[in-house]
N, C-alpha and C positions, 0 to 999 in steps of 0.2 A: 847720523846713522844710528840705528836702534840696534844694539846688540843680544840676539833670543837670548834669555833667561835660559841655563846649563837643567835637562831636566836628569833630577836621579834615576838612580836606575832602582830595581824592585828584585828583590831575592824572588823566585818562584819555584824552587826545588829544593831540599837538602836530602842529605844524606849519609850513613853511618858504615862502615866497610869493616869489621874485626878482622882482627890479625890473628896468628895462632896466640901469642901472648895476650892476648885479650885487650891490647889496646888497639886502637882504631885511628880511623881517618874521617875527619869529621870535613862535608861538602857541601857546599852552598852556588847553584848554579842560578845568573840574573841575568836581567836586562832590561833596557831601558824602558822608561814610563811610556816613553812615546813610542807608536807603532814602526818606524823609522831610525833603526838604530845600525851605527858606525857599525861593522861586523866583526869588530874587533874579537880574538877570543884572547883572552887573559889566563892566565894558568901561574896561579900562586902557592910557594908549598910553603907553609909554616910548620915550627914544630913548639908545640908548648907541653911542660908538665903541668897534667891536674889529677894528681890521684886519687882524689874524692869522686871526680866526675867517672875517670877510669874505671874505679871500683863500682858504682853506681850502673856505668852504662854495661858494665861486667854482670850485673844480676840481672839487666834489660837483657842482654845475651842470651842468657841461662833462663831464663822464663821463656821466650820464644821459641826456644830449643826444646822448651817444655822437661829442662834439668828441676832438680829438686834445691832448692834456696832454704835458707833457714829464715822463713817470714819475720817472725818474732825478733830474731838476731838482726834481720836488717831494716827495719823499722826502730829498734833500738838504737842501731849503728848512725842512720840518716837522722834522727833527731837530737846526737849529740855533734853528729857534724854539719849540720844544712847551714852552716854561717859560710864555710869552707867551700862548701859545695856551691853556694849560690854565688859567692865569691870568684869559683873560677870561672862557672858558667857566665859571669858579670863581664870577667876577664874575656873569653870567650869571642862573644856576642860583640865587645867593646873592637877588638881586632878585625872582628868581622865588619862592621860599620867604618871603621877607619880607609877598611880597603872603598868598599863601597862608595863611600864617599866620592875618594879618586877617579873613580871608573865613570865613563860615558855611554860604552857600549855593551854586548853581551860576553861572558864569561863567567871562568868557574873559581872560585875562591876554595882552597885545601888545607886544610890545619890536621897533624897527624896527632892526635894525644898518645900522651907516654904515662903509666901510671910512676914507673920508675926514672929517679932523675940518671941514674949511674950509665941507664943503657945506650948505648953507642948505634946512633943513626946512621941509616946508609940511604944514599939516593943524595 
């Protein structure tokens, strides 16, 4: 008896939610490769610090908002940090795919970023 090959599933959504604190909730909603999927829905809440990504996705905010950024300062700021940066978002992406992985059916993967470690989670 031939056992079907496990198909991955495929992220097809993401998304970014600010807090008043200016950290966020970073989303990723999937589903399986195959038109036929388990209707599982999954609901995972992670919490990680990355306060380079925080700060970064903090001036994404403030641009959209069409607030005033100090260009210069943060183009300064992102090329003394993009090791850091690319690092968490490494981090990131790496938790993301670990869930992934796991999964057969349709569901939403949640990671909430914290730009400070000290602040106290609730939920």
């Amino acid at each position: 008896m031939i056992v079907p090959e496990e198909q991955p599933v495929k992220p097809y959504r993401i998304a970014i939610e600010w807090t008043e604190s200016n950290d966020f909730v970073f989303s990723c909603d999937y589903k399986s490769s195959v038109g036929n999927s388990s209707q599982t829905s999954i609901k995972t809440a992670h919490t990680h610090w990355f306060p380079y990504v925080q700060r970064a996705m903090g001036n994404v905010l403030k641009k959209l908002r069409k607030e005033p950024i100090a260009f210069p300062l943060f183009l300064i700021s992102l090329a003394f940090e993009h090791r850091h940066l690319l690092s968490e978002i490494e981090e990131l992406l790496s938790a993301l795919h670990r869930h992934l992985n796991r999964q057969q059916g349709e569901g939403r993967y949640e990671c909430f970023i914290r730009g400070e470690s000290d602040k106290e989670v609730s939920g």
